[in-house]
DSSP file (Angstrom, degrees, kcal/mol; ACC not computed):
  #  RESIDUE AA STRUCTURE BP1 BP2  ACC     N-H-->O    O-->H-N    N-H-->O    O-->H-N    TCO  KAPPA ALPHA  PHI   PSI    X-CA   Y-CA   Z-CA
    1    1 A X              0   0    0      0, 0.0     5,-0.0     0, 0.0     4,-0.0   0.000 360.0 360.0 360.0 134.0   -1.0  -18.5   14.7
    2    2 A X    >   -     0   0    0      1,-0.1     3,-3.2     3,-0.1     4,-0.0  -0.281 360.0-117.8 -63.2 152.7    1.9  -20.7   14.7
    3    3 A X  T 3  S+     0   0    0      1,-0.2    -1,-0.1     2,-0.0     0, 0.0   0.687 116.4  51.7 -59.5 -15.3    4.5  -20.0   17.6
    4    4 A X  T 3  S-     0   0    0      1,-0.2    -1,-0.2     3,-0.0    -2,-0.1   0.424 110.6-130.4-130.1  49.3    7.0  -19.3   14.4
    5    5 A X    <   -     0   0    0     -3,-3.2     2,-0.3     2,-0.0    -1,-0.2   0.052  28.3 -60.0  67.2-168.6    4.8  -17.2   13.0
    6    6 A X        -     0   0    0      1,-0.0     2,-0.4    -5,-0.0     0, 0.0  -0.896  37.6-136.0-124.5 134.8    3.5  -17.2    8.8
    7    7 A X        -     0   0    0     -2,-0.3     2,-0.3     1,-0.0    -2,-0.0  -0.580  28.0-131.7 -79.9 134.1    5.7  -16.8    6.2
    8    8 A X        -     0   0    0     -2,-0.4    -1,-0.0     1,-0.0     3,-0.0  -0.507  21.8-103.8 -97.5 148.2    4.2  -14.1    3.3
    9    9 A X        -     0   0    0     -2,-0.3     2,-0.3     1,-0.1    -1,-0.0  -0.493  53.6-104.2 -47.8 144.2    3.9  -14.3   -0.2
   10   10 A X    >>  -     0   0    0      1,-0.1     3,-3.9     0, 0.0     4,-1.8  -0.581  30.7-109.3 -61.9 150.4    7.0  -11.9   -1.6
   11   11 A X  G >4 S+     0   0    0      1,-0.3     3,-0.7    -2,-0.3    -1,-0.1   0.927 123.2  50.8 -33.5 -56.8    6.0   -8.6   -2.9
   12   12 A X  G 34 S+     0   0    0      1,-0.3    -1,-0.3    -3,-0.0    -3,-0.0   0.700 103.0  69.1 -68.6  -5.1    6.7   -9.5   -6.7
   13   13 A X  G <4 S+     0   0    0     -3,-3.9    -1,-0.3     2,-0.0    -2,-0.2   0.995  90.0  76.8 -69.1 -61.7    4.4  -12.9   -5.8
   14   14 A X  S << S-     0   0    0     -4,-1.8     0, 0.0    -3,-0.7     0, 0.0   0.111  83.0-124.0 -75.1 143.8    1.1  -10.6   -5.5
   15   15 A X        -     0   0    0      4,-0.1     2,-0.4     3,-0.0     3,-0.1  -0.104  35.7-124.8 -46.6-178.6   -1.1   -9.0   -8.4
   16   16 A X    >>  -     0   0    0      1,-0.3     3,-1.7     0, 0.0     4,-1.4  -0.859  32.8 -91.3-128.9 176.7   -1.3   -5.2   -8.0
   17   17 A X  H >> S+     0   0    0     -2,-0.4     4,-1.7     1,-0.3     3,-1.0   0.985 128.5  36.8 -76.9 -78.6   -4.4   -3.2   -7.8
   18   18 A X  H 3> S+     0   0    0      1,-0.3     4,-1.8     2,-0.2    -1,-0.3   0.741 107.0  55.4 -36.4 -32.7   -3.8   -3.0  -11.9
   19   19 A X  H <> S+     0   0    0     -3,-1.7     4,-2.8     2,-0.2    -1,-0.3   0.846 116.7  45.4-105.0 -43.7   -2.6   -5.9  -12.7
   20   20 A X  H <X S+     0   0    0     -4,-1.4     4,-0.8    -3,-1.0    -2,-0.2   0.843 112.1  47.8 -64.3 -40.0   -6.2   -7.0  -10.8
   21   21 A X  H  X S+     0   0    0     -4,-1.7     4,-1.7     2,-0.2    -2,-0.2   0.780 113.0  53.2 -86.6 -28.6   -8.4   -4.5  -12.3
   22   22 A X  H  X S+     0   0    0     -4,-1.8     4,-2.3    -5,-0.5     5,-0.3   0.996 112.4  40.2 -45.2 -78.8   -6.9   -5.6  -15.4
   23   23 A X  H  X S+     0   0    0     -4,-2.8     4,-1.0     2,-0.2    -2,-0.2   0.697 113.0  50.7   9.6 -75.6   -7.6   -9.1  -14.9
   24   24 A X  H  X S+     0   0    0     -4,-0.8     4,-1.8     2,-0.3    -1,-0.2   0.802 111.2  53.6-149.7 -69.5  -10.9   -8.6  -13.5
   25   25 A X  H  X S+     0   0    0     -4,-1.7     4,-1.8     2,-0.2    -2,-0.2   0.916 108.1  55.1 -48.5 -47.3  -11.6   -6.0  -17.3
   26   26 A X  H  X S+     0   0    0     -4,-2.3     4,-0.6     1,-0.2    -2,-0.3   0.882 111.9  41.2 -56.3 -49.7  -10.5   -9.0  -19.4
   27   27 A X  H  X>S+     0   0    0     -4,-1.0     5,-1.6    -5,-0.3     4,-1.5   0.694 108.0  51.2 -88.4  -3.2  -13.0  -11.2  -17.8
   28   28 A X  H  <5S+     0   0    0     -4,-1.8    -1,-0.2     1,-0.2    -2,-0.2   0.899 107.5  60.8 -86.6 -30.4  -16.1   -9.2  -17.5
   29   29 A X  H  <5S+     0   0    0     -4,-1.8    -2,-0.2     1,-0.2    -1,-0.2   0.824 103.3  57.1 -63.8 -19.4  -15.3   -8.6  -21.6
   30   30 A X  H  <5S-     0   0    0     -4,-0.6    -1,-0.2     2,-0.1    -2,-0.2   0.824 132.2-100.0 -85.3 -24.0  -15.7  -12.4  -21.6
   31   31 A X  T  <5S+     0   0    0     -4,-1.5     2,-0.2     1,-0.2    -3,-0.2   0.231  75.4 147.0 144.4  -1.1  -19.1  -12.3  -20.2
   32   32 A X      < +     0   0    0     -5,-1.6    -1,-0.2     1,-0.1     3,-0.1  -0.315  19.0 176.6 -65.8 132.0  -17.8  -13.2  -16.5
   33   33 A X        +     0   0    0     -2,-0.2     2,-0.2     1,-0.2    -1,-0.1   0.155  54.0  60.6-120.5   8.9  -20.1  -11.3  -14.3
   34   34 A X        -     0   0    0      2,-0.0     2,-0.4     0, 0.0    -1,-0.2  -0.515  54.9-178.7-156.0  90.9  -18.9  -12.4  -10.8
   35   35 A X        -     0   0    0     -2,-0.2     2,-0.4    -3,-0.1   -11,-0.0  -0.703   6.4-167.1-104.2 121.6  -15.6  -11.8   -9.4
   36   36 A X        -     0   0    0     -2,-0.4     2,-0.7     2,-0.0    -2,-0.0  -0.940   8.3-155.0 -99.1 130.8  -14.5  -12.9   -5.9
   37   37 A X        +     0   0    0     -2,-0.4     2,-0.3     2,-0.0     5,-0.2  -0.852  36.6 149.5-102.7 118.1  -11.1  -11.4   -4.3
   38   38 A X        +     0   0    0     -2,-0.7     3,-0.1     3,-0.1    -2,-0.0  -0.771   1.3 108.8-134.6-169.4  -10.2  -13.9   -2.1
   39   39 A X  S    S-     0   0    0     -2,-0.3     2,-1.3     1,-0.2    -2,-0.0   0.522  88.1 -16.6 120.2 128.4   -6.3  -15.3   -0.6
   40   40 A X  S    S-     0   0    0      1,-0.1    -1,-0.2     2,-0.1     2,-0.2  -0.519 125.5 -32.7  64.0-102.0   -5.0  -15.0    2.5
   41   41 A X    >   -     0   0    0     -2,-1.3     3,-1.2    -3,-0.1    -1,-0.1  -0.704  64.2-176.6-136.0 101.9   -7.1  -11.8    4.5
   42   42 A X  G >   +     0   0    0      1,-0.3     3,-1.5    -2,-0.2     6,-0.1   0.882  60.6  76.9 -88.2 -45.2   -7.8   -9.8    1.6
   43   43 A X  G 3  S+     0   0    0      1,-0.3    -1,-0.3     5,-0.1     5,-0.0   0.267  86.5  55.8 -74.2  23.6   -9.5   -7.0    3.7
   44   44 A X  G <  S+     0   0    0     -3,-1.2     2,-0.4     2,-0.1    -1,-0.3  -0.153  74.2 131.1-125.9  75.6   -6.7   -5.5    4.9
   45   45 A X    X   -     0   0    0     -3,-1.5     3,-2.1     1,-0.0     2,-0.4  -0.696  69.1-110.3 -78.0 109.3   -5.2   -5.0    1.3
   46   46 A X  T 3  S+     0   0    0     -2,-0.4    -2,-0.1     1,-0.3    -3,-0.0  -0.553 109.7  19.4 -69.7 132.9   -4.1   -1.2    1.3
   47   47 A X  T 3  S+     0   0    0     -2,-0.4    -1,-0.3   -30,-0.0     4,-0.2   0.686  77.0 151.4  86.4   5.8   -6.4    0.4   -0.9
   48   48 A X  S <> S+     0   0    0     -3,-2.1     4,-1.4     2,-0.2     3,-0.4   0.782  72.4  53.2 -49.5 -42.2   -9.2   -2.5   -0.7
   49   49 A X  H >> S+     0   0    0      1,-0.2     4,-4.2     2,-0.2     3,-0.5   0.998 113.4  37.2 -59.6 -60.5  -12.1    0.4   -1.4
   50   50 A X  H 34 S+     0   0    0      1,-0.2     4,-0.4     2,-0.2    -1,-0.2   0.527 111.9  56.7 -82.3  10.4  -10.8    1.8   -4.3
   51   51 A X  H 3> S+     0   0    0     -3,-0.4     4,-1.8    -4,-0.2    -1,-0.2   0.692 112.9  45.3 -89.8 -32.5   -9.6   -1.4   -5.7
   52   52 A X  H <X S+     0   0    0     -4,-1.4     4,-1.8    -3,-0.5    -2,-0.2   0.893 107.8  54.9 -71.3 -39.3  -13.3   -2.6   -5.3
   53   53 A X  H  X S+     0   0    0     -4,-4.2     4,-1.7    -5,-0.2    -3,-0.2   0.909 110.2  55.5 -70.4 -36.5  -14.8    0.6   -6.8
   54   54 A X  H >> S+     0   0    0     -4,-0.4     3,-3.3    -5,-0.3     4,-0.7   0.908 110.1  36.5  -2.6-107.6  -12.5   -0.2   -9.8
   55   55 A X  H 3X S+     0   0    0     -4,-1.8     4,-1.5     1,-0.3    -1,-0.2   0.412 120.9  49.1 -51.9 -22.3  -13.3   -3.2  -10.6
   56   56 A X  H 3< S+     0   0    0     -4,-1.8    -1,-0.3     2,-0.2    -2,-0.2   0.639 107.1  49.7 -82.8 -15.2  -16.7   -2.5   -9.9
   57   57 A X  H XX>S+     0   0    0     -3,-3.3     3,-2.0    -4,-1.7     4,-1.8   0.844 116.4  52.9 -70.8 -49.0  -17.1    0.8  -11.8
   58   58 A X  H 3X5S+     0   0    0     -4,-0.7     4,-1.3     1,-0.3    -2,-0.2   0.913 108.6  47.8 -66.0 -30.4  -15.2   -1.8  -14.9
   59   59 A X  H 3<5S+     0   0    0     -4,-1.5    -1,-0.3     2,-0.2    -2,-0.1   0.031 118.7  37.3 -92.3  24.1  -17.7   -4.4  -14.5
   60   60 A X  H <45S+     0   0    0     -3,-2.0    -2,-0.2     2,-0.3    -3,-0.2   0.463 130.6  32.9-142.3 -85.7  -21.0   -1.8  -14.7
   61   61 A X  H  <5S-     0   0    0     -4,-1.8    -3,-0.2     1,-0.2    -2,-0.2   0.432 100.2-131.3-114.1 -37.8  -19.3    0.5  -17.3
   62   62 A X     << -     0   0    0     -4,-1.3    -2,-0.3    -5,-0.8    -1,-0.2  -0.452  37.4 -83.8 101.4 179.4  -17.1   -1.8  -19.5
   63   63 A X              0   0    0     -2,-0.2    -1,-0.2   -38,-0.1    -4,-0.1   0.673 360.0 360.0-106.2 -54.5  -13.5   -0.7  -20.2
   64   64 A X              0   0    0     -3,-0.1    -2,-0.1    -6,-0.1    -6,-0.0   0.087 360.0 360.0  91.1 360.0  -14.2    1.7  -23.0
């Protein structure tokens, strides 16, 4: 790490867990079938499980 340390996205920069599973719902209805979360260290994203079981519950199950 540099010695003066990493400057962060601001808050209002980042998706939120909706705004992702939204996202993420939009594209499997276009036939995309393989979604990567990636930027920055994405595993320790509060809420990383149930953001995954989301998207993965939307992408087995469809939206409605």
């Amino acid at each position: 790490m540099p010695s003066e340390g990493v400057q962060l996205s601001p808050k209002e920069h980042i998706l939120t867990d909706d705004e992702i599973i939204r996202v993420a719902s939009l594209f499997v209805r276009s036939g995309v079938r393989k979604i990567r979360l990636t930027g920055g260290e994405p595993t320790v994203r509060k809420g990383l499980g149930t953001l995954i079981s989301n998207t993965l519950y939307f992408m087995y199950h469809g939206t409605g």
